[in-house]
ROMARRO-950374 format. One record per atom (N, C-alpha, C): residue in one letter; atom name; x, y, z. Coordinates in nm, 2 decimals. Layout:
% residues N
{'A'; 'CA'; {X; Y; Z}}
...
//
This chain:
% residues 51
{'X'; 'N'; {0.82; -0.24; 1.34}}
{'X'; 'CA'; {0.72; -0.27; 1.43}}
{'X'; 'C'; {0.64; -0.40; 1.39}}
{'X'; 'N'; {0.60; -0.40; 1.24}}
{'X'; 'CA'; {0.51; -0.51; 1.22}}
{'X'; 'C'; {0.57; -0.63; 1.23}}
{'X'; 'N'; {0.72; -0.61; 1.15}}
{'X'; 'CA'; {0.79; -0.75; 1.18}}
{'X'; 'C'; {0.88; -0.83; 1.27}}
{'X'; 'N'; {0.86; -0.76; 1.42}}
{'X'; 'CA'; {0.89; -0.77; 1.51}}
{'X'; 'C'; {0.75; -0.94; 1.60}}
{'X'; 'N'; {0.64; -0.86; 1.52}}
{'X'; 'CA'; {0.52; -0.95; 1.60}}
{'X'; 'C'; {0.49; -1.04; 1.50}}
{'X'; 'N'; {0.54; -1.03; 1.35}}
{'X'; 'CA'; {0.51; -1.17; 1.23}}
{'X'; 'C'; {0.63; -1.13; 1.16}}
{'X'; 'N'; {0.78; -1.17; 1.17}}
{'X'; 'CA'; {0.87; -1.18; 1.06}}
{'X'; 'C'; {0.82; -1.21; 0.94}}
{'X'; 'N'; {0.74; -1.27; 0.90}}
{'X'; 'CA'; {0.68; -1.28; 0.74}}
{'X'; 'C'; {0.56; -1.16; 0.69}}
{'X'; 'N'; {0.51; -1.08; 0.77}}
{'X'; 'CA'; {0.46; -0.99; 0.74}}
{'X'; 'C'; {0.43; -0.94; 0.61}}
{'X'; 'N'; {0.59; -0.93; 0.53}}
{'X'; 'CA'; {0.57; -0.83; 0.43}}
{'X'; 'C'; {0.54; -0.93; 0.32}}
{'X'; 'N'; {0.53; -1.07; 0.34}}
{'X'; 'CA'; {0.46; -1.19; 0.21}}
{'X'; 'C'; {0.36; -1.18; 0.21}}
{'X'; 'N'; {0.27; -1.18; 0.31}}
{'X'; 'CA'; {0.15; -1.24; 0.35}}
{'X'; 'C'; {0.07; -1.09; 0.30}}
{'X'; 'N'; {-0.10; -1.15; 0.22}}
{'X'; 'CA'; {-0.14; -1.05; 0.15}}
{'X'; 'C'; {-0.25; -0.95; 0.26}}
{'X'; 'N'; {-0.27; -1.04; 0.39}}
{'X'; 'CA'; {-0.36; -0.97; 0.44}}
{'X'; 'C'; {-0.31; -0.80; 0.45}}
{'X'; 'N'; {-0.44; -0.75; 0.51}}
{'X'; 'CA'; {-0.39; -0.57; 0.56}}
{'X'; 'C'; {-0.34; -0.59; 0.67}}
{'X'; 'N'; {-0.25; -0.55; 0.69}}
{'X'; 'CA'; {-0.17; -0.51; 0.84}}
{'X'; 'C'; {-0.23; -0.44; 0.91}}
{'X'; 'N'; {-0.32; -0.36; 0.89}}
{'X'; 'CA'; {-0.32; -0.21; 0.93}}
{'X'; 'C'; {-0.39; -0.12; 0.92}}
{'X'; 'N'; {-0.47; -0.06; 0.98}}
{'X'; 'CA'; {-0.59; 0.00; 0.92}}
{'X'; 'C'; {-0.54; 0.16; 0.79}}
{'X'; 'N'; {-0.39; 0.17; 0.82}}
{'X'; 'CA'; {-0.39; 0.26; 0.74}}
{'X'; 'C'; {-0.28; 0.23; 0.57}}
{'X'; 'N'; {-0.33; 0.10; 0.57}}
{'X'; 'CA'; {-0.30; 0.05; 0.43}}
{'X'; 'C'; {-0.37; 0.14; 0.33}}
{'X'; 'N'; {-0.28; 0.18; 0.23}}
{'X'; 'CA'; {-0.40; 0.28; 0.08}}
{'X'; 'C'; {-0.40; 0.22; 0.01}}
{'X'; 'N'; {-0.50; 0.25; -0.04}}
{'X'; 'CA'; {-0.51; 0.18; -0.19}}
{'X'; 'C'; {-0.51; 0.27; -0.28}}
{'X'; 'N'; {-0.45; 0.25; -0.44}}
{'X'; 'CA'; {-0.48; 0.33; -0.55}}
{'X'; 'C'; {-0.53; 0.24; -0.66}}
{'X'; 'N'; {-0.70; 0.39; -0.68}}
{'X'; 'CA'; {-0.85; 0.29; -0.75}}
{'X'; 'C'; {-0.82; 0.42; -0.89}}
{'X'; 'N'; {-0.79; 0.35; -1.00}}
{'X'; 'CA'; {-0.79; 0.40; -1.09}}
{'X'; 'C'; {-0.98; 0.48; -1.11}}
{'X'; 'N'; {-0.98; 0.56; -1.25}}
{'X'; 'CA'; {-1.12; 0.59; -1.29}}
{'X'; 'C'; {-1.24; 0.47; -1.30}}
{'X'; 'N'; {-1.17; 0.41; -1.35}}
{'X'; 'CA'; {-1.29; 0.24; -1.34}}
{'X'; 'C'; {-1.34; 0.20; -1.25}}
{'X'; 'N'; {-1.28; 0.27; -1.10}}
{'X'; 'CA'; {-1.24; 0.18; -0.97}}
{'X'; 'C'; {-1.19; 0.02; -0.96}}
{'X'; 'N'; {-1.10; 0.06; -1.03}}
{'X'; 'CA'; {-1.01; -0.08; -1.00}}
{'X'; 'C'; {-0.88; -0.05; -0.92}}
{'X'; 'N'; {-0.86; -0.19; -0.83}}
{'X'; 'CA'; {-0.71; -0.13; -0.76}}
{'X'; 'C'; {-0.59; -0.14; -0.82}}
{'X'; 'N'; {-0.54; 0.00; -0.90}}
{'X'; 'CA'; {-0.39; -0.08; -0.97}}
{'X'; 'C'; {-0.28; -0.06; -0.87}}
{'X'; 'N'; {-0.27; -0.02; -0.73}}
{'X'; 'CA'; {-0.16; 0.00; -0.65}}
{'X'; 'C'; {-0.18; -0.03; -0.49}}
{'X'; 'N'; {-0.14; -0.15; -0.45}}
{'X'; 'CA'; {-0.15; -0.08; -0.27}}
{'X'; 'C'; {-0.06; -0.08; -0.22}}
{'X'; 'N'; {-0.06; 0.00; -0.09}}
{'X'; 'CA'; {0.07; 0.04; 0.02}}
{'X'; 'C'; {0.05; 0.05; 0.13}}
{'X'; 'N'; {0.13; -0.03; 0.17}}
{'X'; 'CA'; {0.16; -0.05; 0.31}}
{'X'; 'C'; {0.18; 0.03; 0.41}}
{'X'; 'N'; {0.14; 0.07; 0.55}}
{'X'; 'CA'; {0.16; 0.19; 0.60}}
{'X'; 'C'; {0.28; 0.25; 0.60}}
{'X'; 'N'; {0.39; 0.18; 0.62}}
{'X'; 'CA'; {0.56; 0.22; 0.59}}
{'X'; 'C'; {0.60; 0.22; 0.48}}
{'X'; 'N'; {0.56; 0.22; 0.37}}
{'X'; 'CA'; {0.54; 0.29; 0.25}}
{'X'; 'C'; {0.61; 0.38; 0.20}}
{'X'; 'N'; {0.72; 0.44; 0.17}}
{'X'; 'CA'; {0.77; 0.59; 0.11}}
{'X'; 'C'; {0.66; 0.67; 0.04}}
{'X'; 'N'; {0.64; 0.81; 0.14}}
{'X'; 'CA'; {0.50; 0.87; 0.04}}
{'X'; 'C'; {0.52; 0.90; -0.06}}
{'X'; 'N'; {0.69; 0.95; -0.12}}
{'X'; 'CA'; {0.72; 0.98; -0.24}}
{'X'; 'C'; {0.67; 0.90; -0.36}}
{'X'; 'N'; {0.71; 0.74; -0.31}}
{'X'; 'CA'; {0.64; 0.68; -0.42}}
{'X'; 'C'; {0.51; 0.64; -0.45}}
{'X'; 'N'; {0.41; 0.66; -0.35}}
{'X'; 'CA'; {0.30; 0.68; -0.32}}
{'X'; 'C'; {0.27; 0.79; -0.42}}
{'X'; 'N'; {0.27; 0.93; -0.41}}
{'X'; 'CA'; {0.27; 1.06; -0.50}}
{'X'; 'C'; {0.26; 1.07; -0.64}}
{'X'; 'N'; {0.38; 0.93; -0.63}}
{'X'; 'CA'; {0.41; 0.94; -0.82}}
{'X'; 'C'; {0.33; 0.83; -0.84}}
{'X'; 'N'; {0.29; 0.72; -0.77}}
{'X'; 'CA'; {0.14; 0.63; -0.84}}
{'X'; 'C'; {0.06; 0.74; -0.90}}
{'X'; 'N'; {0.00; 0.80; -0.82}}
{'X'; 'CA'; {-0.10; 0.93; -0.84}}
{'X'; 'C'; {-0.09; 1.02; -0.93}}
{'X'; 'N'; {0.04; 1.05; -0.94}}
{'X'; 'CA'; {0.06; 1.14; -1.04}}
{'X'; 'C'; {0.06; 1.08; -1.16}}
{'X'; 'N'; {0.09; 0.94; -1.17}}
{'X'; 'CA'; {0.08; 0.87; -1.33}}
{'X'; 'C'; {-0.05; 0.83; -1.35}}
{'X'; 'N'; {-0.12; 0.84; -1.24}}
{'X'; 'CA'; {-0.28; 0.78; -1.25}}
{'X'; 'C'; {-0.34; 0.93; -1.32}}
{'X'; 'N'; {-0.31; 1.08; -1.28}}
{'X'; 'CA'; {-0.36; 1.18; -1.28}}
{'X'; 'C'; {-0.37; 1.23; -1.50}}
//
């Protein structure tokens, strides 16, 4: 879908999306973001190495 309306999409740093996530370590720093098309799987295991 996204890269239908910007072929370069997936370079460019802005948010696409309002359901971009972010992963904020205990410091709140961001050590991970993802894009809404994302695999949750690997999403999961950020979390789980942060946990």
């Amino acid at each position: 879908m996204l890269s239908a309306s910007d072929p370069d999409y997936a370079k460019k740093p802005d948010i696409k999306w309002n359901f971009t996530k972010f992963l904020v370590n205990r410091l709140g720093e961001v050590v991970a973001r993802f894009e809404p098309t994302e695999d949750m799987g690997k999403v999961r295991s950020c979390v789980e190495a942060l946990l």
